[in-house]
PDB file of N, H, CA, C and O in Angstrom:
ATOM      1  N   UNK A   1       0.820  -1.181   0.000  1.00  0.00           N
ATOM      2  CA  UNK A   1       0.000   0.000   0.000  1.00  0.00           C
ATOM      3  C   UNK A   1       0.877   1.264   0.000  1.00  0.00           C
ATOM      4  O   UNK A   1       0.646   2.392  -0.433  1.00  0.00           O
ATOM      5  N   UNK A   2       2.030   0.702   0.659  1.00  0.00           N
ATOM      6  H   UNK A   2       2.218  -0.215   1.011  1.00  0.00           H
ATOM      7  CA  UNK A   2       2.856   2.475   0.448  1.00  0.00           C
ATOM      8  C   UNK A   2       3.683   2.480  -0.750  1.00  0.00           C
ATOM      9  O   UNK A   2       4.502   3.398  -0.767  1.00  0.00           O
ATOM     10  N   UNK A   3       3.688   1.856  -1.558  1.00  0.00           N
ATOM     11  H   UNK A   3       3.022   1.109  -1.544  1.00  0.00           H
ATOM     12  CA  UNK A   3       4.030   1.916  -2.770  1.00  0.00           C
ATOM     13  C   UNK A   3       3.293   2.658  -3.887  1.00  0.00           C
ATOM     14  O   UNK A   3       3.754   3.280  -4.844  1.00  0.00           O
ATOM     15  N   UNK A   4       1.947   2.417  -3.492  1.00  0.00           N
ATOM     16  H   UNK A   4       1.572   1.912  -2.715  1.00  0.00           H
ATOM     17  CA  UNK A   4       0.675   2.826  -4.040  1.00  0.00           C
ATOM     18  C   UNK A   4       0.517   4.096  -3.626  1.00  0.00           C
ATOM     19  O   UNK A   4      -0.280   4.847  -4.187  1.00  0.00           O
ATOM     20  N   UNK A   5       1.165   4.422  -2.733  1.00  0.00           N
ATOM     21  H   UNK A   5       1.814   3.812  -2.277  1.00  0.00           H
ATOM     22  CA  UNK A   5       1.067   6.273  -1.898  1.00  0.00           C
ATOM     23  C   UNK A   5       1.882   6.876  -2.011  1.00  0.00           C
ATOM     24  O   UNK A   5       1.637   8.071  -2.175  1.00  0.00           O
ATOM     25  N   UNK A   6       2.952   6.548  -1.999  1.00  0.00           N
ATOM     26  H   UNK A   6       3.150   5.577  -1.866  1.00  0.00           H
ATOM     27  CA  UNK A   6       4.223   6.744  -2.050  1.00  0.00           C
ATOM     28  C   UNK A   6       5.343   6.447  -3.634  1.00  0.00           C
ATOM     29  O   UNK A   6       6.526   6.683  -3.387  1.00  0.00           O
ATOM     30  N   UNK A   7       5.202   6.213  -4.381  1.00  0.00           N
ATOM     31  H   UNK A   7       4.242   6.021  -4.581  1.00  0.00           H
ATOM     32  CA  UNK A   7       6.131   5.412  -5.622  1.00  0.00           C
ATOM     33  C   UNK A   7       7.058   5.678  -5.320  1.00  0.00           C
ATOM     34  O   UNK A   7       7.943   4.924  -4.914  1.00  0.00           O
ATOM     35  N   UNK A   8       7.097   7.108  -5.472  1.00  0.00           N
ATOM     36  H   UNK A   8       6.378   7.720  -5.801  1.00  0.00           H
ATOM     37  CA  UNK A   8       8.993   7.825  -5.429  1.00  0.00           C
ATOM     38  C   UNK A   8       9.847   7.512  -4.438  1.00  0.00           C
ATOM     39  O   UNK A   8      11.028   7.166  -4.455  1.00  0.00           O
ATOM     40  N   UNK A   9       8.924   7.719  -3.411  1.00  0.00           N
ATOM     41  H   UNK A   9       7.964   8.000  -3.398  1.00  0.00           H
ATOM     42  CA  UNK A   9       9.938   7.425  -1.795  1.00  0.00           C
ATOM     43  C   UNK A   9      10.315   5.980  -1.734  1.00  0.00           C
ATOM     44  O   UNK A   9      11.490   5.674  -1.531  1.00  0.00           O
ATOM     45  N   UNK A  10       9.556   5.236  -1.868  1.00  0.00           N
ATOM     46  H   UNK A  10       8.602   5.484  -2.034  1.00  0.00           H
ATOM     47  CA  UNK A  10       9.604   4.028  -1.810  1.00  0.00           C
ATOM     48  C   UNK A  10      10.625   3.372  -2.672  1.00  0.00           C
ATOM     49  O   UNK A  10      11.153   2.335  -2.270  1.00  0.00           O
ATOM     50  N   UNK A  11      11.083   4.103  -4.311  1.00  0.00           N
ATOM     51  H   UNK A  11      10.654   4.945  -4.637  1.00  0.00           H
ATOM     52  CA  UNK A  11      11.787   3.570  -4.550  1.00  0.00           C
ATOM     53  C   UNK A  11      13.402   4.018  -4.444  1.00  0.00           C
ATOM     54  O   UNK A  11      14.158   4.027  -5.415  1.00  0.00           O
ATOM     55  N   UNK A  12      13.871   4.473  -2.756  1.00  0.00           N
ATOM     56  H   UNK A  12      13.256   4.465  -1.967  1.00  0.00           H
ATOM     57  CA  UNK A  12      14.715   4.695  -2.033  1.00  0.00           C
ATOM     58  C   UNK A  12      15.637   3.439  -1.875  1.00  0.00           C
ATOM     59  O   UNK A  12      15.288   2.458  -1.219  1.00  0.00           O
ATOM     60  N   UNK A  13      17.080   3.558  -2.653  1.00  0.00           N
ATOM     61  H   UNK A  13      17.364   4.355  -3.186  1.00  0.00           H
ATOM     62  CA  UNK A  13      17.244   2.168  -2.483  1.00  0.00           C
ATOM     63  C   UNK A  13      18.762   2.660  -1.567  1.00  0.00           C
ATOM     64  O   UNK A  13      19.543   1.740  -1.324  1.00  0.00           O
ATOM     65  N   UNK A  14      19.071   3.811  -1.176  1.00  0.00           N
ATOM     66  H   UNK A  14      18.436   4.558  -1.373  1.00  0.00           H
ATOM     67  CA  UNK A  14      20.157   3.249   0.377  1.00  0.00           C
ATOM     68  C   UNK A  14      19.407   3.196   1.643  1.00  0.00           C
ATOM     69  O   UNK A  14      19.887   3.200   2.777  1.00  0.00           O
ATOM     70  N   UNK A  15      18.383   3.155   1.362  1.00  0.00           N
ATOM     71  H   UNK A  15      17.993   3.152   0.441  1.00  0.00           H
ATOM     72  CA  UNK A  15      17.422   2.691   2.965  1.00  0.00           C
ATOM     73  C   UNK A  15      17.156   1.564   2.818  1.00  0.00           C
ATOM     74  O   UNK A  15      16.719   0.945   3.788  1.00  0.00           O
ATOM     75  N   UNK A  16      17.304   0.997   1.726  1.00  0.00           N
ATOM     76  H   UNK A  16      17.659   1.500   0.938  1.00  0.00           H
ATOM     77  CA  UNK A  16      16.473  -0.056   1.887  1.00  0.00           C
ATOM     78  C   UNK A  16      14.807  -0.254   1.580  1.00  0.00           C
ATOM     79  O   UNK A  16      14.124  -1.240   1.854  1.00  0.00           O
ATOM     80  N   UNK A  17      14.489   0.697   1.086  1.00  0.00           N
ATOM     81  H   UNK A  17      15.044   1.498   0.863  1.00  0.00           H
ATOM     82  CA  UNK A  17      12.421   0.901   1.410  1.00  0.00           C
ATOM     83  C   UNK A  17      11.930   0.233   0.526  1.00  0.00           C
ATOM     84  O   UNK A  17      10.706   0.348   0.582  1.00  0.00           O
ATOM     85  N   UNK A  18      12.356  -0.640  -0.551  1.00  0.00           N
ATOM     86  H   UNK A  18      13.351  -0.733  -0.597  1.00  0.00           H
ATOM     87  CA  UNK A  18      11.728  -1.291  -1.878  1.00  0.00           C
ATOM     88  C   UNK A  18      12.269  -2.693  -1.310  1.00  0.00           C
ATOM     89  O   UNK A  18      12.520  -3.494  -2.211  1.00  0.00           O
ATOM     90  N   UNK A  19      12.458  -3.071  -0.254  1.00  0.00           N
ATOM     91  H   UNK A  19      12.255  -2.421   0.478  1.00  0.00           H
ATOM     92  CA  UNK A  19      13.019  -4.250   0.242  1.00  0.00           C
ATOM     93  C   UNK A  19      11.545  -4.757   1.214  1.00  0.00           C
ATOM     94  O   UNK A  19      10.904  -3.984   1.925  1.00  0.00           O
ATOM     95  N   UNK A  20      11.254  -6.167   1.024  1.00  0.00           N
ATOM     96  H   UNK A  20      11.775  -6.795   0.446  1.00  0.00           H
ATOM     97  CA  UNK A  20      10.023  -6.614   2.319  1.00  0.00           C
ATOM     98  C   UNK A  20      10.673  -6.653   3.290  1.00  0.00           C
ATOM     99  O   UNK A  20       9.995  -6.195   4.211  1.00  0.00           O
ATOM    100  N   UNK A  21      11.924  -7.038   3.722  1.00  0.00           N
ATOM    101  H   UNK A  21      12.474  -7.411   2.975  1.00  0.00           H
ATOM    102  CA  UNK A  21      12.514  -7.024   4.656  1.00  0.00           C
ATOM    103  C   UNK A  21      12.976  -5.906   5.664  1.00  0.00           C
ATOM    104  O   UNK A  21      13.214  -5.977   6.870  1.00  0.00           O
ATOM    105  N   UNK A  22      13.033  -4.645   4.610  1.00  0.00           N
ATOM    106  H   UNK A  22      12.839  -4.588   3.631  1.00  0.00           H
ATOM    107  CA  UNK A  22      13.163  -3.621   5.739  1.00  0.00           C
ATOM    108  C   UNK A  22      11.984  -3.540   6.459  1.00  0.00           C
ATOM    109  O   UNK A  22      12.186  -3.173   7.616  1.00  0.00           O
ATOM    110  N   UNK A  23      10.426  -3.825   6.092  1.00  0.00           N
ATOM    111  H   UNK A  23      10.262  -4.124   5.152  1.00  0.00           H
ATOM    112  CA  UNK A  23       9.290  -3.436   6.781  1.00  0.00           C
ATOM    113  C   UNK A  23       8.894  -4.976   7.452  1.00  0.00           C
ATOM    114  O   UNK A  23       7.691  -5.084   7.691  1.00  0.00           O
ATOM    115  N   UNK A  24       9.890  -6.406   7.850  1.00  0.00           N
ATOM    116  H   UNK A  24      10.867  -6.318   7.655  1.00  0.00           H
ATOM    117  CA  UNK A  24       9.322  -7.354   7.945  1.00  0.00           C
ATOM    118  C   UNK A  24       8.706  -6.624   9.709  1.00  0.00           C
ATOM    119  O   UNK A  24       7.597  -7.027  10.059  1.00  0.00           O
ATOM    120  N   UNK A  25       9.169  -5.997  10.316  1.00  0.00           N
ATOM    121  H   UNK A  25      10.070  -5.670  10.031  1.00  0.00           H
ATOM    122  CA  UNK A  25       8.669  -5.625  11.629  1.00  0.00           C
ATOM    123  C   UNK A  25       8.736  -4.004  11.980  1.00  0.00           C
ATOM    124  O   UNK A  25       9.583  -3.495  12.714  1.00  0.00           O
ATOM    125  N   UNK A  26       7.767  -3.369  11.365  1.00  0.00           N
ATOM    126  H   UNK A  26       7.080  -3.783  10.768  1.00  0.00           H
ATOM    127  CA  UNK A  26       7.673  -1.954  11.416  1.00  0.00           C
ATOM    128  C   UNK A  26       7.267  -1.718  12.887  1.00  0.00           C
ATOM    129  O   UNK A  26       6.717  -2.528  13.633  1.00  0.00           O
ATOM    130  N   UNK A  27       7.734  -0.153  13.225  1.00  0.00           N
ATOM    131  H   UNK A  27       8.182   0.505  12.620  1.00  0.00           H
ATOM    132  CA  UNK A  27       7.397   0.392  13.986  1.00  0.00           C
ATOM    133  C   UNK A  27       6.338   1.358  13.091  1.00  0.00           C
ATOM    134  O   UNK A  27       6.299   1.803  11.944  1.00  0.00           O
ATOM    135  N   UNK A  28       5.307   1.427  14.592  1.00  0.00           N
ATOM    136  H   UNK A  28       5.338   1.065  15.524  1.00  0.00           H
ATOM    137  CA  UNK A  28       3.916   1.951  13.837  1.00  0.00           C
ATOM    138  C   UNK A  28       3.395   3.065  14.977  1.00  0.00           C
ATOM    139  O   UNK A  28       4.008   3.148  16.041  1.00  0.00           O
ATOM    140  N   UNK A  29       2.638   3.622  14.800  1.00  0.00           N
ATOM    141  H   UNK A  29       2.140   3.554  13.935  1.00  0.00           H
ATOM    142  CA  UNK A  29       1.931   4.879  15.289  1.00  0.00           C
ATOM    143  C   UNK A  29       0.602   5.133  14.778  1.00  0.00           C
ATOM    144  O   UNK A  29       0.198   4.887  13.642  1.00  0.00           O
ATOM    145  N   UNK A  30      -0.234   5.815  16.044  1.00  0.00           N
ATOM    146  H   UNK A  30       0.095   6.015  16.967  1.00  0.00           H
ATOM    147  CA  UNK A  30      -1.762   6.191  15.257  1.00  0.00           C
ATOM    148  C   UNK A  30      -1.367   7.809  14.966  1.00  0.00           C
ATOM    149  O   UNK A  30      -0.556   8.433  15.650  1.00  0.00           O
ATOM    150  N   UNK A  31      -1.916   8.218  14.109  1.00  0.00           N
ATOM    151  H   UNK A  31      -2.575   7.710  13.554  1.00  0.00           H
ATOM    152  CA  UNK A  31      -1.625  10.077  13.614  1.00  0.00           C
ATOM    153  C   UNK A  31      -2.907  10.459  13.518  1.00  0.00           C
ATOM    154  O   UNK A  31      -3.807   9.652  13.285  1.00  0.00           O
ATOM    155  N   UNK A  32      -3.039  11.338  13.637  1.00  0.00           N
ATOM    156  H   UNK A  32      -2.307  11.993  13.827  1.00  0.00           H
ATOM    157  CA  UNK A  32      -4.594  12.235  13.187  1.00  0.00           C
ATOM    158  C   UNK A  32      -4.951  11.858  11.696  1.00  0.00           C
ATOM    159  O   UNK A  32      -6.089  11.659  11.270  1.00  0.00           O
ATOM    160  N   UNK A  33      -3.750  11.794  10.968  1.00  0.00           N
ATOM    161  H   UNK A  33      -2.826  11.955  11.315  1.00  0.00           H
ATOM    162  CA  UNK A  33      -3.658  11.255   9.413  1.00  0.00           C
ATOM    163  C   UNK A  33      -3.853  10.269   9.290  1.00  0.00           C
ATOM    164  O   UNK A  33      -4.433  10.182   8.208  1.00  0.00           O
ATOM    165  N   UNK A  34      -3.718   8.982   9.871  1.00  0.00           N
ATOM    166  H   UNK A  34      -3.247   9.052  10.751  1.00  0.00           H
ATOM    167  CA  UNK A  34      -3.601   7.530   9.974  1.00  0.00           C
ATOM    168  C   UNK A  34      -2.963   6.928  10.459  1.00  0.00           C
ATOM    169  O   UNK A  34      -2.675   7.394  11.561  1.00  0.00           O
ATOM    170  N   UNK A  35      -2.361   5.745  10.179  1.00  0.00           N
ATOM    171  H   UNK A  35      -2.594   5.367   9.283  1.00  0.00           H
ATOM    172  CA  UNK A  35      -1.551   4.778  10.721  1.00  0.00           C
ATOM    173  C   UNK A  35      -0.001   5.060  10.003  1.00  0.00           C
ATOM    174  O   UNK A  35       0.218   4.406   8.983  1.00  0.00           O
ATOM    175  N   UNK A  36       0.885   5.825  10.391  1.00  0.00           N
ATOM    176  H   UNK A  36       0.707   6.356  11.219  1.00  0.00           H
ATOM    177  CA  UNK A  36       2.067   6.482  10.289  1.00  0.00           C
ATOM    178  C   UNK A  36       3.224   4.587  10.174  1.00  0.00           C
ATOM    179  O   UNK A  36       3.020   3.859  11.146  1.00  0.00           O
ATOM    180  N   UNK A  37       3.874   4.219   9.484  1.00  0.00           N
ATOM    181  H   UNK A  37       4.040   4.810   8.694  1.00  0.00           H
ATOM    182  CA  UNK A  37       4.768   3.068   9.392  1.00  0.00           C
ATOM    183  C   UNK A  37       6.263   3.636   9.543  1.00  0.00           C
ATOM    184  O   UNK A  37       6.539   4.801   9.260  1.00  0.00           O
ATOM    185  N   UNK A  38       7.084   2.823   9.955  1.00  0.00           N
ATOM    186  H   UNK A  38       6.859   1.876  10.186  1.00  0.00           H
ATOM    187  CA  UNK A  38       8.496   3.174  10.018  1.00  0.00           C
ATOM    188  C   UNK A  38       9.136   2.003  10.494  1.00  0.00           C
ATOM    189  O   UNK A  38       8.627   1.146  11.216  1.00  0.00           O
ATOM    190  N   UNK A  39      10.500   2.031   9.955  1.00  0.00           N
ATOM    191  H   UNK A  39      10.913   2.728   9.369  1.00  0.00           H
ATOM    192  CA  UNK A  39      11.254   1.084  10.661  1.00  0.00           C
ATOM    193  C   UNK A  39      12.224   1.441  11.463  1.00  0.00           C
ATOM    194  O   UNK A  39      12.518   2.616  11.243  1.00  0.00           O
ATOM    195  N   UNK A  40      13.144   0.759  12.669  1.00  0.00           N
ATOM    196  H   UNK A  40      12.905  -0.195  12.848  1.00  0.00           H
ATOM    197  CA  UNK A  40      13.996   0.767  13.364  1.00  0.00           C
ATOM    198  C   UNK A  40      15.308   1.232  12.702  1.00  0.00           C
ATOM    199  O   UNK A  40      16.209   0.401  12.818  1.00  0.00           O
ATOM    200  N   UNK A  41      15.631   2.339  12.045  1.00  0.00           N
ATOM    201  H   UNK A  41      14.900   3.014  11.951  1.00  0.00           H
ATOM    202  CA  UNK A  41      16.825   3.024  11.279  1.00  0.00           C
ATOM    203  C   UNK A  41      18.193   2.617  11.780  1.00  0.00           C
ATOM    204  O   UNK A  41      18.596   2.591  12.943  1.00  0.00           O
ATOM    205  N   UNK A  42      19.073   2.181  10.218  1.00  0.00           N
ATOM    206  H   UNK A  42      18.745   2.202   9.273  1.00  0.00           H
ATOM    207  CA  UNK A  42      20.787   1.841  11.038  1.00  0.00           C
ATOM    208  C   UNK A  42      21.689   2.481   9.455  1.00  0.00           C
ATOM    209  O   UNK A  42      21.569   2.324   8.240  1.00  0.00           O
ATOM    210  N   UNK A  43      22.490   3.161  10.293  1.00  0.00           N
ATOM    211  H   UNK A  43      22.587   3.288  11.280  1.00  0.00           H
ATOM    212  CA  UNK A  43      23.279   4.134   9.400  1.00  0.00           C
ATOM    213  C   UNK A  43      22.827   5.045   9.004  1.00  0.00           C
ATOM    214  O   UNK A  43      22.671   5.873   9.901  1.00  0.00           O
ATOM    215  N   UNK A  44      22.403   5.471   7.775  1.00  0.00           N
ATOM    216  H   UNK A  44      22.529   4.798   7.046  1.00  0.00           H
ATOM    217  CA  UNK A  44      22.472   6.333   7.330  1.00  0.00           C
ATOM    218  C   UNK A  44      20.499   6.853   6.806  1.00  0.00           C
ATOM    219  O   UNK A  44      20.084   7.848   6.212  1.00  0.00           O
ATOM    220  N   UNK A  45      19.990   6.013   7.201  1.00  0.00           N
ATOM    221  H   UNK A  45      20.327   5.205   7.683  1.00  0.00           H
ATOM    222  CA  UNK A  45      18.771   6.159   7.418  1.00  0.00           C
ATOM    223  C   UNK A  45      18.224   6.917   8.724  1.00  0.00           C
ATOM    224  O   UNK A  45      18.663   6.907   9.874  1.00  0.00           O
ATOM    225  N   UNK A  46      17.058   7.612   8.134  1.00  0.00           N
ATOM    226  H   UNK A  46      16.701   7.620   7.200  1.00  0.00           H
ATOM    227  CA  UNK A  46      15.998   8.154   9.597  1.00  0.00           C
ATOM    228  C   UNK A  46      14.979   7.652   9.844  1.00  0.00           C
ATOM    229  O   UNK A  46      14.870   6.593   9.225  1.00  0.00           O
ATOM    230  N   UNK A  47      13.991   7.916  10.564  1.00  0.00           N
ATOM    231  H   UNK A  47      14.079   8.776  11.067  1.00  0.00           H
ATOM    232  CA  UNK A  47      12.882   7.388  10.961  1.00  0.00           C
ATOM    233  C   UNK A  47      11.972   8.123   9.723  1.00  0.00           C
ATOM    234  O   UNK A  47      12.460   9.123   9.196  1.00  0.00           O
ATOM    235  N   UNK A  48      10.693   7.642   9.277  1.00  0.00           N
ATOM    236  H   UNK A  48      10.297   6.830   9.705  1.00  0.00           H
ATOM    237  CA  UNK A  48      10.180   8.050   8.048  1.00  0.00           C
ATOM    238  C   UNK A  48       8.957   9.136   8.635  1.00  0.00           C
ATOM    239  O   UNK A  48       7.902   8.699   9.095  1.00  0.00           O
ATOM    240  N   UNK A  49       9.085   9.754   8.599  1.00  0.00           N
ATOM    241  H   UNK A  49       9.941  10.110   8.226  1.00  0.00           H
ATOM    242  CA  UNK A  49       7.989  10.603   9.204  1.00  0.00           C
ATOM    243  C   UNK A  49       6.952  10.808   7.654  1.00  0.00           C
ATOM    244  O   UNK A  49       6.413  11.913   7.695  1.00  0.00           O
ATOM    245  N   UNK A  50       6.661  10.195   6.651  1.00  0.00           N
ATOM    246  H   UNK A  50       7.100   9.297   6.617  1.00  0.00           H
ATOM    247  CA  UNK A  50       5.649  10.546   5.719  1.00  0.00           C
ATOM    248  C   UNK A  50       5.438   9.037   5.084  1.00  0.00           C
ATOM    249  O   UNK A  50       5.743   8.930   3.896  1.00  0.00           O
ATOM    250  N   UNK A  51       5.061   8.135   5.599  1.00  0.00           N
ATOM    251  H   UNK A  51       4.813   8.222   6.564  1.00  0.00           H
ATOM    252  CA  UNK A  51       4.562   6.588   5.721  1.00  0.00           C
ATOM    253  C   UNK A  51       3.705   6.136   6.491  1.00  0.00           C
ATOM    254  O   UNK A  51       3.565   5.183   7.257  1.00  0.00           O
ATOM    255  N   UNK A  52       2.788   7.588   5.906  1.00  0.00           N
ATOM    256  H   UNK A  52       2.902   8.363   5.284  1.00  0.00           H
ATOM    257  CA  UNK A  52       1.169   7.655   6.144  1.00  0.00           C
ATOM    258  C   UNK A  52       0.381   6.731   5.367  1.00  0.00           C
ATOM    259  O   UNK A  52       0.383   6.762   4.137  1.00  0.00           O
ATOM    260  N   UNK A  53      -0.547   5.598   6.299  1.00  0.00           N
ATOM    261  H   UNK A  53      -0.549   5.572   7.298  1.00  0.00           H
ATOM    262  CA  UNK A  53      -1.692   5.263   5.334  1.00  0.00           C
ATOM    263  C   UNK A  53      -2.632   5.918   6.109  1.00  0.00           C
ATOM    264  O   UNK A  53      -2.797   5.968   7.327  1.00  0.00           O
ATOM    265  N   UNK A  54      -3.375   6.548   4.915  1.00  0.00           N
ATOM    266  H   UNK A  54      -3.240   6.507   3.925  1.00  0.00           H
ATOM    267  CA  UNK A  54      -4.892   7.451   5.711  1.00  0.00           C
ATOM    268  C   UNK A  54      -5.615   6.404   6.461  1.00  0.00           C
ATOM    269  O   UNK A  54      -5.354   5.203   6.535  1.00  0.00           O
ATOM    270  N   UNK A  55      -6.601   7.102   7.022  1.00  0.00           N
ATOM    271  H   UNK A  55      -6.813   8.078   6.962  1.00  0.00           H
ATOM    272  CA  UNK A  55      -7.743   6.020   7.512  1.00  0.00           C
ATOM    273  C   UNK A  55      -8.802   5.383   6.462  1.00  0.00           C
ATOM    274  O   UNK A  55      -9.310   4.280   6.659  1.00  0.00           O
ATOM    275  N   UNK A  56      -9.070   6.142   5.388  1.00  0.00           N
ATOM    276  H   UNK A  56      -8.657   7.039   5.228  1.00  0.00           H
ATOM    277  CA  UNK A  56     -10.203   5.847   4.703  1.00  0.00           C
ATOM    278  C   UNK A  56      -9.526   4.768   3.899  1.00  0.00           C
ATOM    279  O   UNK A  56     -10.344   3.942   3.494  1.00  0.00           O
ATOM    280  N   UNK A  57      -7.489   4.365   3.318  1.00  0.00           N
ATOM    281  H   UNK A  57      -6.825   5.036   3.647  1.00  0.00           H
ATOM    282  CA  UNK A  57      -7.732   3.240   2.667  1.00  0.00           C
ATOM    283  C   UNK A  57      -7.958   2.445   3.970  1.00  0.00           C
ATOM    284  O   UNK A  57      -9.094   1.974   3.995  1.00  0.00           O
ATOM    285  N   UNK A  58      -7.254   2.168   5.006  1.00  0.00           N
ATOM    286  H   UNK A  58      -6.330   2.551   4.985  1.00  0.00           H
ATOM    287  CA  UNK A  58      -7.433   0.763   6.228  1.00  0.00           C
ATOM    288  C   UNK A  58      -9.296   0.714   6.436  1.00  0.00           C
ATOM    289  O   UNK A  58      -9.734  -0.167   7.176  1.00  0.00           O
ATOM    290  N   UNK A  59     -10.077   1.472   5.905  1.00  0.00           N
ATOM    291  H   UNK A  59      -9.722   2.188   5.304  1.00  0.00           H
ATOM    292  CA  UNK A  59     -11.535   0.850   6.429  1.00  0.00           C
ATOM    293  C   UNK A  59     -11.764  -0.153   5.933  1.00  0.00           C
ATOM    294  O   UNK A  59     -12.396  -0.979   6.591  1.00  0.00           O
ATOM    295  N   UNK A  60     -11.461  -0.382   4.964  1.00  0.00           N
ATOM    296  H   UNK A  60     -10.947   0.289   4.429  1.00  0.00           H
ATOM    297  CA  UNK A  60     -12.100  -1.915   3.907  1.00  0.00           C
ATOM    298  C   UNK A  60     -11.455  -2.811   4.507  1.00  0.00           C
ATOM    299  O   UNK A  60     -12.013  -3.895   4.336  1.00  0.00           O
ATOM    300  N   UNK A  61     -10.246  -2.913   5.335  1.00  0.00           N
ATOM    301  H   UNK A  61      -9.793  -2.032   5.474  1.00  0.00           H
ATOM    302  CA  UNK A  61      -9.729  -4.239   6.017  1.00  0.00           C
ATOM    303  C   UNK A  61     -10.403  -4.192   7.434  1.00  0.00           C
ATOM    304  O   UNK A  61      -9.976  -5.147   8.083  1.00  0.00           O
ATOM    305  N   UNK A  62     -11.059  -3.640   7.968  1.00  0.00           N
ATOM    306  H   UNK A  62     -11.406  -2.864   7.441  1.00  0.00           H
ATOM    307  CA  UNK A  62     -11.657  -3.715   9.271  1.00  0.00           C
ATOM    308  C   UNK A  62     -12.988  -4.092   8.828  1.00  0.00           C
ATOM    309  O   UNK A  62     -13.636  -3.835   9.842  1.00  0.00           O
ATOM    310  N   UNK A  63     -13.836  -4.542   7.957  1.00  0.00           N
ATOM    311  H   UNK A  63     -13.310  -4.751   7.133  1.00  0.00           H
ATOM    312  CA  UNK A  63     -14.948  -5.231   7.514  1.00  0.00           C
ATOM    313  C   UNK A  63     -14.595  -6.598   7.989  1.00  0.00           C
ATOM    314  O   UNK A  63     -13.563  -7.247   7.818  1.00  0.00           O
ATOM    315  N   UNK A  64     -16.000  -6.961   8.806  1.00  0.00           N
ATOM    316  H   UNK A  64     -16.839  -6.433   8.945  1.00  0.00           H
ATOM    317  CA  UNK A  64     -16.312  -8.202   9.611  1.00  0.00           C
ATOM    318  C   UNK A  64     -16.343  -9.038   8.544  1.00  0.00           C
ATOM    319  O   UNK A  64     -17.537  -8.959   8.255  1.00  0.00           O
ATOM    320  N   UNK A  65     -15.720 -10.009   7.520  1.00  0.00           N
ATOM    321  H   UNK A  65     -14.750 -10.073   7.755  1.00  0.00           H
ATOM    322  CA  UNK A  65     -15.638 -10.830   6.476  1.00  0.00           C
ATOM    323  C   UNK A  65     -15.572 -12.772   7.063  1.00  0.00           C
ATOM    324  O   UNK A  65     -15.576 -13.785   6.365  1.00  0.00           O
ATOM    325  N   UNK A  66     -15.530 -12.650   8.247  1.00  0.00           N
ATOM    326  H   UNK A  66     -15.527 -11.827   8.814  1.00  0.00           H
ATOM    327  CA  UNK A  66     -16.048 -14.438   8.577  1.00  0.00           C
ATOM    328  C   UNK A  66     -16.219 -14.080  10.547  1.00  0.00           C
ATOM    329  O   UNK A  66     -16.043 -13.060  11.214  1.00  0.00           O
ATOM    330  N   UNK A  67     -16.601 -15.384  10.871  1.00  0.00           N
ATOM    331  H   UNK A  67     -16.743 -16.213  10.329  1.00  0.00           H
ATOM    332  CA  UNK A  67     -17.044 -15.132  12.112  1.00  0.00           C
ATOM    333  C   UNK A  67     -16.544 -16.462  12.807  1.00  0.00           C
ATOM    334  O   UNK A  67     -16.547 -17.543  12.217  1.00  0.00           O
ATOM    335  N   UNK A  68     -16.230 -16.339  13.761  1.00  0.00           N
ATOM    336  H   UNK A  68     -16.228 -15.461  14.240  1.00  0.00           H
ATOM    337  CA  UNK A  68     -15.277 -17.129  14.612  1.00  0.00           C
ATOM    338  C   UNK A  68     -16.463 -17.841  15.259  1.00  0.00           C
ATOM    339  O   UNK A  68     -17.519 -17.296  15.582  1.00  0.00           O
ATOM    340  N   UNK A  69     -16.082 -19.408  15.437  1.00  0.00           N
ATOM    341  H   UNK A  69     -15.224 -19.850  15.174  1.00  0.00           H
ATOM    342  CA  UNK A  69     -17.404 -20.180  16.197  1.00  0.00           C
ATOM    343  C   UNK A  69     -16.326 -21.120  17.374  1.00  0.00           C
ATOM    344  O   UNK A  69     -15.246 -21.701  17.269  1.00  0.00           O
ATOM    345  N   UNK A  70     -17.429 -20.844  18.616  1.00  0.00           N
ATOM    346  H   UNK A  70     -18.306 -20.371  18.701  1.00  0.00           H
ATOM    347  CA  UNK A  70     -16.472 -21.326  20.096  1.00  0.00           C
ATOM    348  C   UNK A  70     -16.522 -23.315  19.469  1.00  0.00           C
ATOM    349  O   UNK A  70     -17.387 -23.847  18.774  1.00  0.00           O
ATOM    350  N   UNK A  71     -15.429 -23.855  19.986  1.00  0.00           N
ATOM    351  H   UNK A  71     -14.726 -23.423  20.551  1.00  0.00           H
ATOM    352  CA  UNK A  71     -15.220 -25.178  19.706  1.00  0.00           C
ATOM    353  C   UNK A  71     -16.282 -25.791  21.199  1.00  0.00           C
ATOM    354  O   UNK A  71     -16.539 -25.102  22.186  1.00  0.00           O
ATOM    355  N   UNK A  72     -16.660 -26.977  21.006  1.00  0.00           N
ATOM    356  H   UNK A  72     -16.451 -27.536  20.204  1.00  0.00           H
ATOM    357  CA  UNK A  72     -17.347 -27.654  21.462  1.00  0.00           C
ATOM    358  C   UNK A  72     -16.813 -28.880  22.500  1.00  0.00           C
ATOM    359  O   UNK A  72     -17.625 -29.650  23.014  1.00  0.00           O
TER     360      UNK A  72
END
């Protein structure tokens, strides 16, 4: 999704940001803007302060889509 928000930044390649591995365990935050992403920075990297996903794309993944039944 931050590829989709982001293209340019994302395709940052002395951070690492076009890598799954730099984001396999993000550090995260709630913002007035949304759900803010970042990772744990080494060298020459900072913390990402614009790895905003708004709120309005994350609503469609908070839709109740199956329902959990207690085991017997």
């Amino acid at each position: 999704m931050l590829k989709t928000l982001y293209p340019d930044k994302m395709k940052n390649t002395l951070c690492e940001l076009n890598k799954v591995e730099t984001w396999v365990i993000p550090a995260y935050a709630l913002t007035k803007k949304g759900l803010l992403f970042g990772f744990f920075p080494s060298g020459n990297c900072s913390i990402q302060d614009w790895a905003i996903i708004p709120f309005k794309n994350i609503t469609p993944y908070l839709e109740k889509k199956y329902s959990l039944n207690a085991m017997n």
